[in-house]
C-alpha positions as CSV (number, residue, x, y, z in Angstrom):
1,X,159.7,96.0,153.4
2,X,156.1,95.9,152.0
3,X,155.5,96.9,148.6
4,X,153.0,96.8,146.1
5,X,152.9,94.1,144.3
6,X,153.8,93.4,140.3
7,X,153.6,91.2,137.6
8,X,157.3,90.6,137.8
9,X,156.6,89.3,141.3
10,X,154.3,86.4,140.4
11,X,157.0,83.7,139.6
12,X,157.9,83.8,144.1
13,X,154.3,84.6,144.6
14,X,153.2,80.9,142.7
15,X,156.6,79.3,144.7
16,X,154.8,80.0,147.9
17,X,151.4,79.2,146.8
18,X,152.3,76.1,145.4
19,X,153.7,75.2,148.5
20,X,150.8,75.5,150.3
21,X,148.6,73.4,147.2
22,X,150.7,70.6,147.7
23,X,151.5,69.9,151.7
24,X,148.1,71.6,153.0
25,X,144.9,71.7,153.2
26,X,144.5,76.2,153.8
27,X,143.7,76.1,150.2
28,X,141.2,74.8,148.4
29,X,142.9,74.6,145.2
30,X,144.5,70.9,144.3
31,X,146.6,71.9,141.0
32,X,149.8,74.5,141.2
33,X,149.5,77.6,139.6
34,X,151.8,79.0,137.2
35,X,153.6,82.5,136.9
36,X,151.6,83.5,134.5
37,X,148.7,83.0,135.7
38,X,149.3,84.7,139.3
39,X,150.5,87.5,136.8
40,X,147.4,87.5,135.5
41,X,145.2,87.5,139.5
42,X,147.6,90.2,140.9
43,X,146.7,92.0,137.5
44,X,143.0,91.2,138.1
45,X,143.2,92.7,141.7
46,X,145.2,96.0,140.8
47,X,142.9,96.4,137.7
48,X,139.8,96.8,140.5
49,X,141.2,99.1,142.1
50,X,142.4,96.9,145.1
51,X,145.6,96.3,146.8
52,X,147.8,93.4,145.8
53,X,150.9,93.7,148.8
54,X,154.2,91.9,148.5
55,X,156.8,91.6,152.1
56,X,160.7,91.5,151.0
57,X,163.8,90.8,152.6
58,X,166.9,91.1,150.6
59,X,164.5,91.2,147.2
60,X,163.1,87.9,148.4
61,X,159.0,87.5,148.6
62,X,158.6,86.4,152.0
63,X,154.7,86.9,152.1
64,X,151.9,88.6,150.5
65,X,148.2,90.1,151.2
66,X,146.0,91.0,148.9
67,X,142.0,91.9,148.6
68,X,139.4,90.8,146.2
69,X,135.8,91.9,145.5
70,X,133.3,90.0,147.8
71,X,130.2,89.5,145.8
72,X,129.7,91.3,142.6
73,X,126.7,92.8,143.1
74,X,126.9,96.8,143.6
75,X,125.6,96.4,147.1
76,X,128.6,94.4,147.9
77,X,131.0,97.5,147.2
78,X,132.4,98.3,150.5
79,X,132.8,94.5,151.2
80,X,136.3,92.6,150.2
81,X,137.4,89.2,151.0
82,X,141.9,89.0,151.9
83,X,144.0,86.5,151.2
84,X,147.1,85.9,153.2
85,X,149.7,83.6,152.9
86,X,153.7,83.9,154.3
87,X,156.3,81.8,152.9
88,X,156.9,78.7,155.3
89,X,160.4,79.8,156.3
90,X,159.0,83.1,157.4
91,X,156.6,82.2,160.1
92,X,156.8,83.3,163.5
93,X,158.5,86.7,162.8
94,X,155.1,88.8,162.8
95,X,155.1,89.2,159.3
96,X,151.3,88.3,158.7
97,X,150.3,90.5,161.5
98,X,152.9,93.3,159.5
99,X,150.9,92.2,155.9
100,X,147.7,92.7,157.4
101,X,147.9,95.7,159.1
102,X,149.3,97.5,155.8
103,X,146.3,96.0,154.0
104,X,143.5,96.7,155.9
105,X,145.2,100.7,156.1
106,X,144.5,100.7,152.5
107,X,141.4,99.1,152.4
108,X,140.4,101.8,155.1
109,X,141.6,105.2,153.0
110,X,140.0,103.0,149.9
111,X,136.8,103.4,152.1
112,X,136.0,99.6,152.2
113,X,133.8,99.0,155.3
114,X,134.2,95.4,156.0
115,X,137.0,92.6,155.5
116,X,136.0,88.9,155.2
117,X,138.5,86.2,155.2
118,X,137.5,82.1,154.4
119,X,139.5,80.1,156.2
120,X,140.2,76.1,156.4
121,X,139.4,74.9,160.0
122,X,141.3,73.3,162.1
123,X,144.0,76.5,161.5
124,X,145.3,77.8,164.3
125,X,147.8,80.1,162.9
126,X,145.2,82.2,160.9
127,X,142.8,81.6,164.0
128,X,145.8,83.8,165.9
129,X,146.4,86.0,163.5
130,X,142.9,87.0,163.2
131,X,142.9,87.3,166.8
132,X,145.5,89.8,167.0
133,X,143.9,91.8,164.6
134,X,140.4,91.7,166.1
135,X,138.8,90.0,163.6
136,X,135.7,88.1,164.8
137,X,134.4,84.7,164.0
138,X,130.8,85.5,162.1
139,X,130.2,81.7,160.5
140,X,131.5,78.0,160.1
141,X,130.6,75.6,157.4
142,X,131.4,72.0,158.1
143,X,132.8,69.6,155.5
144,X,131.9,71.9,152.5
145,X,135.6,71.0,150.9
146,X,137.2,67.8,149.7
147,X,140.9,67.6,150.1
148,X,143.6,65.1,150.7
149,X,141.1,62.0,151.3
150,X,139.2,64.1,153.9
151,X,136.1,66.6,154.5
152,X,137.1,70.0,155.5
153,X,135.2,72.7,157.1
154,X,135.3,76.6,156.9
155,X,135.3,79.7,159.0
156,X,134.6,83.3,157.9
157,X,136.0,85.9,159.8
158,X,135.3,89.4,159.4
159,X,136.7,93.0,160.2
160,X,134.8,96.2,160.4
161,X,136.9,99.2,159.1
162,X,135.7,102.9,160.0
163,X,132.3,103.7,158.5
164,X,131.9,104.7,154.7
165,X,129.6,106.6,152.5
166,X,128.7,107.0,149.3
């Protein structure tokens, strides 16, 4: 099931977030997060008028997706950058490709043009994921982050949605 998300969701939402802080390198971010403060980013997201998307099984998180304003500037409207991440024992099941394609179906009826995702490279799970849902490779940025003793590049994919006007 895919849902949107809620603040009462953020305390499973941090537990596989965290996860991903402290064994890996596909975030940036070196310091857990709390409950309160994903409470606080899902509210963020929801407040802009973007969605914030939770998968369940059996009232369990198993994944979420979630969009986020690009740049701020006004010419940046129709531009969003996603997040994904699935929790670890849910891999392999098609669930990101699942997350995805609900998100980027209401990022189209929200009538957001293009979808930009920042990735860690070497990833070959988002690399595939991307893949299957014809996103395309538009830049890479060596050794721009600092994780785990090591220098770490970036990749930006990006998605064109059906056209838009104003």
């Amino acid at each position: 099931m895919i849902r949107e998300a809620s603040n009462e969701d953020s305390a499973e939402i941090a537990s596989i977030y965290n996860f991903y802080v402290a064994h890996t390198s596909v975030t940036f971010e070196e310091e857990p997060v709390s409950p309160a403060q994903f409470a606080q980013r899902i509210e963020a997201v929801l407040d802009n008028g973007l969605p914030w998307l939770v998968s369940a099984e059996n009232r369990t998180i198993t994944g979420y997706a979630y969009a986020t304003t690009f740049k701020p500037r006004t010419a940046y409207r129709f531009s969003v950058e996603s997040t994904i991440y699935v929790a670890p024992h849910s891999q392999g099941k098609g669930l990101g490709v699942a997350l995805y394609e609900a998100l980027l179906q209401k990022l189209n009826q929200a009538g957001i043009r293009n979808v930009i995702d920042c990735i860690t490279l070497p990833n070959p799970a988002s690399v595939a994921l991307y893949e299957k849902i014809n996103m395309q490779k538009v830049g890479h940025f060596p050794a721009v982050g600092f994780k785990f003793g090591q220098w770490l590049d970036v990749g930006y994919w990006q998605l064109q949605l059906s056209q838009v006007s104003d």
